[in-house]
C-alpha positions as CSV (number, residue, x, y, z in Angstrom):
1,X,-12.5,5.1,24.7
2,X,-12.8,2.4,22.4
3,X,-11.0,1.2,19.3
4,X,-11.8,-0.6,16.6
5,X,-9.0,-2.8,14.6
6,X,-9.6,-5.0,11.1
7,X,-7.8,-6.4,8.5
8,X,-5.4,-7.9,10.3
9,X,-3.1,-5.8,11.8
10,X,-0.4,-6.2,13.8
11,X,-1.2,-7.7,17.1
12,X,1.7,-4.8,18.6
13,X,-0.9,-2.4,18.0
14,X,-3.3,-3.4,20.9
15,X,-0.7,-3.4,23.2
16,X,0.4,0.7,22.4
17,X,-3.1,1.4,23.2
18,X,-3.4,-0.6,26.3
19,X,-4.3,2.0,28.7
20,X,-6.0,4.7,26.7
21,X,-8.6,2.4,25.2
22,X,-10.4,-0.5,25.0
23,X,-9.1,-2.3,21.9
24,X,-10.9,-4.7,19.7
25,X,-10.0,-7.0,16.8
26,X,-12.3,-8.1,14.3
27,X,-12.3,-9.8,10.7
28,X,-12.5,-7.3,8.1
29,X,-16.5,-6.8,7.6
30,X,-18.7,-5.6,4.8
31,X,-20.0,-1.9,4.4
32,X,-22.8,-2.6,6.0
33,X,-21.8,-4.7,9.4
34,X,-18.9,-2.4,9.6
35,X,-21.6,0.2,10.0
36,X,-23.6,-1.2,12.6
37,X,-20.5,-2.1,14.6
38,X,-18.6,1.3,13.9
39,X,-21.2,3.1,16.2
40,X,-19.8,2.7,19.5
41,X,-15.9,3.2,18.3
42,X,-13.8,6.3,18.7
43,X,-11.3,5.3,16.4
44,X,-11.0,2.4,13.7
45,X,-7.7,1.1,12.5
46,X,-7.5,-0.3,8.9
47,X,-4.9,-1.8,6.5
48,X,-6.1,-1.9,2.5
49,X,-8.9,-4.1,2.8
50,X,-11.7,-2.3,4.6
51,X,-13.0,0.4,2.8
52,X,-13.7,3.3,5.0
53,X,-16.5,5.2,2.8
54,X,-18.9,8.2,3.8
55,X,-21.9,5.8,4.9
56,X,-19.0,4.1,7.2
57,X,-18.3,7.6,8.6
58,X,-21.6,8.6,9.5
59,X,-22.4,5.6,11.1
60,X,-19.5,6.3,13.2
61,X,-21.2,9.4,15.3
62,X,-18.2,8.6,18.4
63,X,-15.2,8.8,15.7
64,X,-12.7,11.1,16.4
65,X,-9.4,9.4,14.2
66,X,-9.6,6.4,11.3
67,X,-5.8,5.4,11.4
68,X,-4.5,3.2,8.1
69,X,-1.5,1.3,8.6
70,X,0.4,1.9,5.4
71,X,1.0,4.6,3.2
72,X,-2.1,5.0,0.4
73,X,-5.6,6.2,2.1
74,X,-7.1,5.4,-1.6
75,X,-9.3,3.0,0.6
76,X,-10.5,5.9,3.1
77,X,-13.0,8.9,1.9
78,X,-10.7,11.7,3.2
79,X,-13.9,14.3,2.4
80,X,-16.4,12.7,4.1
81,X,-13.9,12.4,6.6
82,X,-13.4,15.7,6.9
83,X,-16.7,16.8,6.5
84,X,-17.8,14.4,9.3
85,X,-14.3,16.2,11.4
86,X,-12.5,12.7,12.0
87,X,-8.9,12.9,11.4
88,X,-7.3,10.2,9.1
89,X,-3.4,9.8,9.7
90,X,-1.5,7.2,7.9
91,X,2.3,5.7,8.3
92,X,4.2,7.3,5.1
93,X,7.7,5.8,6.3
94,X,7.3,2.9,7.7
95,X,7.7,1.2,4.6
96,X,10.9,2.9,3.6
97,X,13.2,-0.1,4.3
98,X,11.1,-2.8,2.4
99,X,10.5,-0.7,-0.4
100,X,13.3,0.3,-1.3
101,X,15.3,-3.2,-0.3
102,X,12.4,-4.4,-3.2
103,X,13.4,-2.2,-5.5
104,X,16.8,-3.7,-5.2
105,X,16.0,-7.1,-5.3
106,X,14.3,-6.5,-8.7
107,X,17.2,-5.0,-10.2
108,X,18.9,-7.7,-9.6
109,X,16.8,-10.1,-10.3
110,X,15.9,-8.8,-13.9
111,X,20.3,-8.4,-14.5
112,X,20.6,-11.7,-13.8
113,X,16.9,-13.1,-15.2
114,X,16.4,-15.0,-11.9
115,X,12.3,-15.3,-12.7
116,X,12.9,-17.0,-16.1
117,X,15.9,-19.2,-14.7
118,X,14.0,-20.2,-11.8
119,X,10.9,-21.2,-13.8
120,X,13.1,-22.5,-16.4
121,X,15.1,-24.7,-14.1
122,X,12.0,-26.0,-11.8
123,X,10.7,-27.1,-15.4
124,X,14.2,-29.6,-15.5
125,X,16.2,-27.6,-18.1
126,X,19.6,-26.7,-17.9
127,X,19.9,-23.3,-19.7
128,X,23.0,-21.4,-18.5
129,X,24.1,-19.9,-21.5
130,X,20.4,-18.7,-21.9
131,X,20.7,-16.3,-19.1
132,X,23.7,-14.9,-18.7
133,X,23.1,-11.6,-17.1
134,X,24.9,-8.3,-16.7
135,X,26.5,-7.0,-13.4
136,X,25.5,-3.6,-11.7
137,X,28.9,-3.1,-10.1
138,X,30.0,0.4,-12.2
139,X,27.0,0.5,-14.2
140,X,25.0,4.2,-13.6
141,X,21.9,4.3,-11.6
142,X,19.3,6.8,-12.2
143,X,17.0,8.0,-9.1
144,X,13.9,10.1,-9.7
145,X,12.5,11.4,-6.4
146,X,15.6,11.8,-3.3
147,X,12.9,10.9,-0.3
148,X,13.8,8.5,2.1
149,X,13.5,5.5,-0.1
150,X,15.4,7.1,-3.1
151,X,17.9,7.4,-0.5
152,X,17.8,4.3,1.0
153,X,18.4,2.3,-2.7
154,X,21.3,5.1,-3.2
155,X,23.0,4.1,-0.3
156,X,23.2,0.6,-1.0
157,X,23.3,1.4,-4.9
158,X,26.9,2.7,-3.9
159,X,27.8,-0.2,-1.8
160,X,27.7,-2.2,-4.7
161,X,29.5,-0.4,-6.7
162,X,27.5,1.6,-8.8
163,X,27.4,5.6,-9.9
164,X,24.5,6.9,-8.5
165,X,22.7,10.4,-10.1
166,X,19.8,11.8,-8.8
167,X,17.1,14.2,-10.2
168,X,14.5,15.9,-8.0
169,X,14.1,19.5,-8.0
170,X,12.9,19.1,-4.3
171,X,16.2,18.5,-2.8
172,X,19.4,19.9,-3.0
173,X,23.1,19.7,-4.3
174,X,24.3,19.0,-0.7
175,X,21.8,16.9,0.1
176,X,22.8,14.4,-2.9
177,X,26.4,14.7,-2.7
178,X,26.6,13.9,1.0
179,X,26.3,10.2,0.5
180,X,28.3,9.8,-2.8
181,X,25.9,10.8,-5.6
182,X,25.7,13.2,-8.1
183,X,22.7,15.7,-8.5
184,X,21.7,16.4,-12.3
185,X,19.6,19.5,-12.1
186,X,17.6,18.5,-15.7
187,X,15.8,15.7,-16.8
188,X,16.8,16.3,-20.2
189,X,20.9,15.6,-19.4
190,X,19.5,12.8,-16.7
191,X,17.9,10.2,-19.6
192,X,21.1,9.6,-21.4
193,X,23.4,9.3,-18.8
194,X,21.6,5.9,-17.1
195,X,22.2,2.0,-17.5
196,X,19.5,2.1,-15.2
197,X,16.3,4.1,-13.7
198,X,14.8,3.6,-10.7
199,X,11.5,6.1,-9.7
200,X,11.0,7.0,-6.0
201,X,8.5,10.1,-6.5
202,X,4.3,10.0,-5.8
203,X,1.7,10.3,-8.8
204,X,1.4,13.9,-9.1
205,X,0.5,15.6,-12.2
206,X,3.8,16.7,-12.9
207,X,4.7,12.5,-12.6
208,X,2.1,10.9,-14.5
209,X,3.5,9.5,-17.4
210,X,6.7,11.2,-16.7
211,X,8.6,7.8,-18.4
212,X,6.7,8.2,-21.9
213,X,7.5,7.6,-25.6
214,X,9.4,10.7,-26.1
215,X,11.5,9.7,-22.8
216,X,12.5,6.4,-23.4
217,X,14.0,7.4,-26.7
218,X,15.8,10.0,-25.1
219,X,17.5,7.1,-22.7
220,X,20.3,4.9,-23.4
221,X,19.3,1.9,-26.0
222,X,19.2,-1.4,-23.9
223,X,17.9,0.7,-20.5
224,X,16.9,-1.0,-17.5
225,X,13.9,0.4,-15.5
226,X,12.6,-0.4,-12.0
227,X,9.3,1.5,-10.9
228,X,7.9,0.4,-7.4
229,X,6.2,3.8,-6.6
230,X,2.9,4.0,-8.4
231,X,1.4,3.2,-11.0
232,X,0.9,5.9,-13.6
233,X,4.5,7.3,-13.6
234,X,5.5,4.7,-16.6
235,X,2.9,5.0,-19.7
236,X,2.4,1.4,-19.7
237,X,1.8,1.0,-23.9
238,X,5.1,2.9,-24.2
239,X,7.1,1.2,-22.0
240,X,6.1,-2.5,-23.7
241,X,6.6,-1.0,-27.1
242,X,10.3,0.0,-26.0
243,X,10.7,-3.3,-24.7
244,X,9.4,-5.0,-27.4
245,X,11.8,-3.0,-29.6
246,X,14.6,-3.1,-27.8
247,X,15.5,0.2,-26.8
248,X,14.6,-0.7,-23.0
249,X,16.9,-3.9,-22.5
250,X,14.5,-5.4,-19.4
251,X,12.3,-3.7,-17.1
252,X,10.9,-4.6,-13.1
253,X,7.1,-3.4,-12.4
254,X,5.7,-3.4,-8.7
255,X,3.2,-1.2,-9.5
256,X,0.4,-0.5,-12.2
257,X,-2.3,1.9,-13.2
258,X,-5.3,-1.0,-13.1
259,X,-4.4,-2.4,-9.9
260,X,-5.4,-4.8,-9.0
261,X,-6.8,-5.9,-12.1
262,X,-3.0,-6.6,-14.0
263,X,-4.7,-8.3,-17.1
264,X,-5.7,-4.9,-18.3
265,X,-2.7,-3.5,-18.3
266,X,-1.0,-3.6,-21.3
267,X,2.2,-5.2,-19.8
268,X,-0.2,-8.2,-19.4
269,X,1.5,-10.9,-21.5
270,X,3.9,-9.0,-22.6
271,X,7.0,-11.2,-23.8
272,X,10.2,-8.9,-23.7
273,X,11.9,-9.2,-20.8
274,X,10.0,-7.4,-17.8
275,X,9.5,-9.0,-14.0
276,X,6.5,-8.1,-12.4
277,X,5.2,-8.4,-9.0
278,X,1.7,-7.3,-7.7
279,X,2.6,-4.5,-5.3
280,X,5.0,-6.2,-2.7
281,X,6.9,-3.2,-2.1
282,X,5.5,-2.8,1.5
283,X,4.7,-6.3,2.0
284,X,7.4,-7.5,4.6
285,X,7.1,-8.9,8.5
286,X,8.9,-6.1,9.1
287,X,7.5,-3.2,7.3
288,X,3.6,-4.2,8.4
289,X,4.7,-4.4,12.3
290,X,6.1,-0.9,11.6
291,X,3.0,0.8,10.2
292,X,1.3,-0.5,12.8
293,X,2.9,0.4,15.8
294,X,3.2,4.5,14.3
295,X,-0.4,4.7,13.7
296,X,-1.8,2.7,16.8
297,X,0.8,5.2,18.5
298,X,-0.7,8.3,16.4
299,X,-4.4,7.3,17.8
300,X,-2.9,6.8,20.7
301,X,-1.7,10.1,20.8
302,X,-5.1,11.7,19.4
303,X,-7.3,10.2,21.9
304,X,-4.8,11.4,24.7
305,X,-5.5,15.2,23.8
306,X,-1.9,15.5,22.2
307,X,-1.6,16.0,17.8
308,X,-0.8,13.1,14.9
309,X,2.6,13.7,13.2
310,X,1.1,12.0,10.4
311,X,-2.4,13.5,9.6
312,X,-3.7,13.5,6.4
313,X,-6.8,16.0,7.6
314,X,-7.8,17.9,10.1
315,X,-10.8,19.7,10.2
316,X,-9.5,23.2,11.3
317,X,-10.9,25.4,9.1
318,X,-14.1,26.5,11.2
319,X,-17.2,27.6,8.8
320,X,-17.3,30.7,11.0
321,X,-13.8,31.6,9.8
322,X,-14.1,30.6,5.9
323,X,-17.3,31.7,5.6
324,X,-16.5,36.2,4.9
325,X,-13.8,34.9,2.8
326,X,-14.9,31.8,0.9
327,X,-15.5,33.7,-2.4
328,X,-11.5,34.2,-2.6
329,X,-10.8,30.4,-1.5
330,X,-10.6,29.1,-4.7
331,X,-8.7,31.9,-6.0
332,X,-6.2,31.6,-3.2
333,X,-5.7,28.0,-3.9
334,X,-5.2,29.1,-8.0
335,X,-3.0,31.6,-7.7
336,X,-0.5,29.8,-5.5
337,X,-0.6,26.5,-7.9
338,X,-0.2,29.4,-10.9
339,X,2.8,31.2,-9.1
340,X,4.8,27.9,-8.1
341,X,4.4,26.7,-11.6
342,X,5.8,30.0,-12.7
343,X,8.7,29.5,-10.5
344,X,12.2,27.5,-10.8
345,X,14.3,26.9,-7.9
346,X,14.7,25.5,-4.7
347,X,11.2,27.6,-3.1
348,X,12.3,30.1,0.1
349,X,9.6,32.4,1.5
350,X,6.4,32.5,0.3
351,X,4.3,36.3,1.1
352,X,1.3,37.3,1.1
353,X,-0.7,40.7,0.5
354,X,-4.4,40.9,1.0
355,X,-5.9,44.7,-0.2
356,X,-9.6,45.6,0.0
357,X,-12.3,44.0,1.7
358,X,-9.9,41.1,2.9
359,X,-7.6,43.8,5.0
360,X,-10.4,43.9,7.5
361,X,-11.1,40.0,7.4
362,X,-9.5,37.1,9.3
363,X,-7.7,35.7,6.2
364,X,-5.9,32.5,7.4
365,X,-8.2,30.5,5.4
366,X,-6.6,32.1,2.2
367,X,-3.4,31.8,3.6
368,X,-3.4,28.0,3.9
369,X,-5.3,28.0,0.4
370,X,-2.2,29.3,-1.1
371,X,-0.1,27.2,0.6
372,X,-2.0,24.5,-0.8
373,X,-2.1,25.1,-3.9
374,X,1.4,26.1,-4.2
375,X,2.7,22.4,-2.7
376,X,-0.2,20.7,-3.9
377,X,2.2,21.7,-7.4
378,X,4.8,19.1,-6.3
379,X,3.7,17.0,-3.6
380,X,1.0,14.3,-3.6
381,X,-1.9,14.7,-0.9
382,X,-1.3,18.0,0.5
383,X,-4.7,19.6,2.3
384,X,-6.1,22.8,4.3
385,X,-5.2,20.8,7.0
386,X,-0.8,19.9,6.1
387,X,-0.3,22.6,3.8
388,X,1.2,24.8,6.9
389,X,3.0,21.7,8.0
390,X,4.9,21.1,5.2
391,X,6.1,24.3,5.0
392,X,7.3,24.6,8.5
393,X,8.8,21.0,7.9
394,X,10.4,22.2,4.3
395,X,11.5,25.5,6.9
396,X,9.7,27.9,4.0
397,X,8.9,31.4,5.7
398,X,5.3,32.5,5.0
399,X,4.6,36.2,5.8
400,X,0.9,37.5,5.3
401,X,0.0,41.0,5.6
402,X,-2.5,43.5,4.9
403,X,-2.3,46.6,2.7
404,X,-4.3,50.1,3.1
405,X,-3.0,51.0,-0.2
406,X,-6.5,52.3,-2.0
407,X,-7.9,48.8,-4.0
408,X,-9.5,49.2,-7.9
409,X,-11.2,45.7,-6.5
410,X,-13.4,44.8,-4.1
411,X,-10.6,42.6,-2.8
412,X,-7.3,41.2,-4.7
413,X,-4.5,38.8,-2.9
414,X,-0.8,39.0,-4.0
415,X,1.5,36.2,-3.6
416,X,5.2,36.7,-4.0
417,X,7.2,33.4,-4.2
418,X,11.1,33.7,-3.4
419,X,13.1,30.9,-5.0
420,X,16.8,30.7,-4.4
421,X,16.5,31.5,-8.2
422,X,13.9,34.6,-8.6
423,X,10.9,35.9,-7.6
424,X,7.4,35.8,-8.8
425,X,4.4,37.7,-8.2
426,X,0.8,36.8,-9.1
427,X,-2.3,38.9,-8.4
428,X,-6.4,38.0,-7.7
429,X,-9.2,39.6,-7.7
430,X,-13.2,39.4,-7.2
431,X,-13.8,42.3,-9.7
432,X,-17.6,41.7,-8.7
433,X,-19.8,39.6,-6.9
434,X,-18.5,35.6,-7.7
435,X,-15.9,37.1,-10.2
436,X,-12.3,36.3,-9.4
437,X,-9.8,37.1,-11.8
438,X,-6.0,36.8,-12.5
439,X,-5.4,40.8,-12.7
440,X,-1.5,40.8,-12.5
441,X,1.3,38.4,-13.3
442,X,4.8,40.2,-12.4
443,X,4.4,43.2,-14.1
444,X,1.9,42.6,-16.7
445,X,-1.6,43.7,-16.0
446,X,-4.7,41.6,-17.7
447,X,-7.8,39.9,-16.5
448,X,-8.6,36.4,-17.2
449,X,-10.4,34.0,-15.2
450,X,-7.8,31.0,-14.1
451,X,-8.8,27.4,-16.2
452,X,-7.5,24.0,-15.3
453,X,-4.9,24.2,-18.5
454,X,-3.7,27.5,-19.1
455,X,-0.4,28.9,-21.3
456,X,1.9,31.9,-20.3
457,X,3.5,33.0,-23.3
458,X,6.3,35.8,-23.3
459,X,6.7,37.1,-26.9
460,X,8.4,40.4,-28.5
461,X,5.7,42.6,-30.2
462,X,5.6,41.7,-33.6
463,X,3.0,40.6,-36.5
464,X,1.6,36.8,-36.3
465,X,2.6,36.3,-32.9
466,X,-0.6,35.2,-31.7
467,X,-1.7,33.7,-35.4
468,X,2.0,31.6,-35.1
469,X,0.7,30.1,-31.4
470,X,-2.6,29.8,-32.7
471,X,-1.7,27.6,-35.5
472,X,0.4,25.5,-33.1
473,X,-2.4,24.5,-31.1
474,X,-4.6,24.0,-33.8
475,X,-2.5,21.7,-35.6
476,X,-2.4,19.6,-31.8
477,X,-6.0,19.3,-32.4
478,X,-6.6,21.7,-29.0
479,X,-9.2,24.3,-28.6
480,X,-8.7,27.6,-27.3
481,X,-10.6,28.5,-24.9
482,X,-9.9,32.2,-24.0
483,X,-7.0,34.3,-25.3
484,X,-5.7,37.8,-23.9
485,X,-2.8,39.7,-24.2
486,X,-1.6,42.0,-21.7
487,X,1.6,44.4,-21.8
488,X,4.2,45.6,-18.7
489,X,2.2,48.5,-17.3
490,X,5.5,50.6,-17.4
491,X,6.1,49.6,-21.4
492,X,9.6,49.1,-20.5
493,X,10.4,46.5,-23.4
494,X,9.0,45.6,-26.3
495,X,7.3,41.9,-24.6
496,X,4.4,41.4,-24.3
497,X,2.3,38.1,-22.4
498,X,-0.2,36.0,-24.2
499,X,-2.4,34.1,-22.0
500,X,-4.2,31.4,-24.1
501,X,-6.2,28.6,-21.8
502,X,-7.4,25.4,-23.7
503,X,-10.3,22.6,-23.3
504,X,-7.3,20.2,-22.6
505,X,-4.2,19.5,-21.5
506,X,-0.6,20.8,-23.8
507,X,1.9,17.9,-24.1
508,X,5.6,18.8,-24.1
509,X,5.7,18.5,-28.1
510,X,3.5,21.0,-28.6
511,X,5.1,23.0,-25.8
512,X,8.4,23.0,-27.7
513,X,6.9,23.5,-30.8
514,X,6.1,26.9,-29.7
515,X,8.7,28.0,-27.9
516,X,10.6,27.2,-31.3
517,X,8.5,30.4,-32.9
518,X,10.9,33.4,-33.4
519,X,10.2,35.8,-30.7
520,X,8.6,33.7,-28.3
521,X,10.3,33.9,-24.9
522,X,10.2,30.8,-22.9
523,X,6.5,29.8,-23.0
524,X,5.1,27.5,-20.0
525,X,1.9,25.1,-19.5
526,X,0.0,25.6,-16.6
527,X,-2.0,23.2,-15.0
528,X,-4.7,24.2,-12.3
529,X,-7.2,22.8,-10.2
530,X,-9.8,25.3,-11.6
């Protein structure tokens, strides 16, 4: 075995993998000499510098893992990866310590506006009056996103004296009140309560641009903001008009949406007061040997025979298996996306109920489809490959069976989602050859084909309904796409469901706008991967 290390990794790597493999170290190389030298490897270790791209992978014919020591695989080609079956594991916590001991140090260094002194002082002014700073000791610090780093900066956050509220529908009441902080279960009561927010959650699409316009006038005038998760979670042009304006009182940036190219960003010579680092959050002695030493030990591991605790993909969908169910994948994938976004509450069991065709079929494919499409809702980079991890990790029971029951379709799949709050069900179906539909939402019946932006909208039967909505969008500048209303198949109330799906995304103005309409009944945007 031989491995292959670049961009100057941790020398402690070598030595875990000492015994297993031969282990080189090299300069990191262009494209093209990495793909001459990649030939002979079995596995190649990276940091952010080498790119790892499809031409890299199919050079490497031996390569069996490409490990990245750090969190992001942005640098890797996880497809071609996948497609060529080498399994790419990264280190997502061995960061934790310097990331969150960053975030820290820039909220107090923008309370005490330690950049400008600094620069101002090294310049030979005296300017003490100039920056006189504010203390965090019982000042309220908001955390978005309770993983190991929002709990890290908690921890300490309450050693100095601060009240600490967290908001992340992911983690519990318990969970947050076992080290001294306070859960707020809405965003909407978490803005105003804050002196200061900190964000600790990935880029999903629930998280982009989460800290917007409409946000940062809903916080506390003079707020203080720290953001070193990515870039993307703060609209940028928002946040520098609030600063600019005054209603954020100073904010600390790590991270940005045109990394590394910081003079388009629009915080780029902005004059309020913001500090601004170029994505140091991981960049300690400390942090870099630790990344190192969990994914040397992960190939390590790999090229023994044994598993990765940290792999991003593994090839173990075999084309044999997907191939007598790969008209329902996409489907699969949809309907669990559509039937967590339907849900609220902490999520419990997830079952499902294959009728038809698929009763006779091996239908773990669709299975982990669901599951990925249901986490790939809240989580950032789940796959085929961790979709069943997480939710043996997250200790969420999935139960999939097959009915007998006589099928209008030529196959549909049933997903019932338990929260610890309700219970949802969502139907598919191929009602012909390479036509999968939505058939069944709870207990309405209807048969629309899932699109990437899509609108369930609960309403009493009454004139204008759909003409109220209709006008709505319209007036949002939005273009319907497909509209269809569908009734309870028992009639039992007088509600009926549009289903409306657009050529774009629905903000949360226009979201509220509707469910302002007498009669409608708690309308939600849906967002797919259709």
């Amino acid at each position: 075995m031989k491995v292959l290390i670049t961009d100057k990794i941790n020398e402690a790597a070598g030595k875990i993998l000492d015994g297993v493999a031969q282990v080189d170290f090299i300069p990191t190389l262009p494209e093209d000499e990495l793909c001459e030298k990649i030939k002979d490897y079995d596995a190649l270790m990276i940091r952010s510098q080498t790119k790892v791209t499809k031409k890299i992978l199919e050079a490497g014919k031996n390569l069996k893992i490409v490990g990245r020591a750090g969190v992001g695989v942005d640098n890797v080609d996880i497809e071609a990866a996948t497609q060529a079956g080498v399994i790419v594991v990264n280190s997502p916590d061995g960061n934790t310590n310097a990331a969150a001991e960053h975030t820290l140090a820039l909220m107090l260094a923008m309370s005490r506006n330690i950049p400008a002194a600094a620069s101002s002082t090294k310049e030979g002014k005296w300017e003490r009056s100039k920056f006189t700073g504010v203390e965090v000791f019982g000042k309220t610090l908001g955390i978005i996103g309770f993983g190991k780093i929002g709990q890290h900066v908690a921890t300490v956050a309450i050693a100095l004296g601060m009240n600490v509220i967290v908001s992340d529908p992911y983690t519990t009441k318990e969970a947050v009140e076992k080290i001294g902080a306070k859960y707020i279960t809405s965003l909407d009561e978490f803005w105003g309560k804050c002196d200061y927010i900190t964000i600790h959650t990935p880029k999903t699409k629930e998280t982009t641009s989460l800290i917007n316009k409409n946000t940062l006038n809903r916080m506390k005038k003079g707020v203080r903001i720290i953001n070193c998760a990515r870039g993307g979670i703060i609209d940028e042009a928002a946040l520098k008009e609030a600063l600019e304006s005054g209603q954020v009182g100073a904010a600390a940036i790590d991270v940005y949406e045109t990394e590394p190219n910081i003079t388009e960003s629009p915080l780029y010579g902005c004059n309020a007061n913001i500090t601004m680092t170029p994505h140091l959050g991981a960049s300690t002695t400390e942090a870099q040997f630790n990344v190192a030493i969990d994914v040397a030990e992960q190939i390590r591991d790999v090229l023994s025979g044994g598993s990765a605790k940290a792999a991003i993909n593994i090839p173990a969908l075999k084309s044999a298996v997907i191939e007598p169910v790969k008209d329902y994948m996409e489907l699969a994938e949809n309907i669990g996306a559509l039937v967590k976004q339907l849900s609220i509450g902490n999520l419990k069991n997830i079952n499902i109920t294959v009728n038809g065709n698929l009763s006779e079929l091996n239908v773990s494919p669709l299975e982990v489809a669901v599951q990925k499409g249901i986490f790939s809702s809240f989580i950032e980079g789940v796959n085929f490959v961790n979709a069943p991890l997480i939710a043996k990790q997250r200790g969420i029971n999935v139960v999939t069976s097959k009915s007998q029951k006589d099928c209008t379709f030529i196959g549909s799949i049933s997903v019932t989602l338990t929260t610890d709050a309700e219970e949802n069900t969502v139907t598919g179906a191929l009602i012909a050859k390479n036509m999968p539909r939505i058939v069944r939402i709870n207990d309405y019946n209807m048969s629309i084909e899932a699109e990437e932006n899509m609108l369930m909208i609960p309403h009493e039967n009454k004139p204008s309904m759909v003409a109220k909505v209709a006008v709505v969008i319209g007036e949002h500048n939005i273009n319907i796409n497909r509209m269809q209303v569908a009734q309870k198949s028992n009639k039992s109330d007088n509600v009926s469901i549009m289903i409306i799906t657009t050529d774009r995304n629905v903000d949360d103005d226009t979201m509220k706008i509707i469910n302002e309409i007498d009669g409608i009944k708690n309308a939600q945007y849906i967002k797919l991967n259709a």
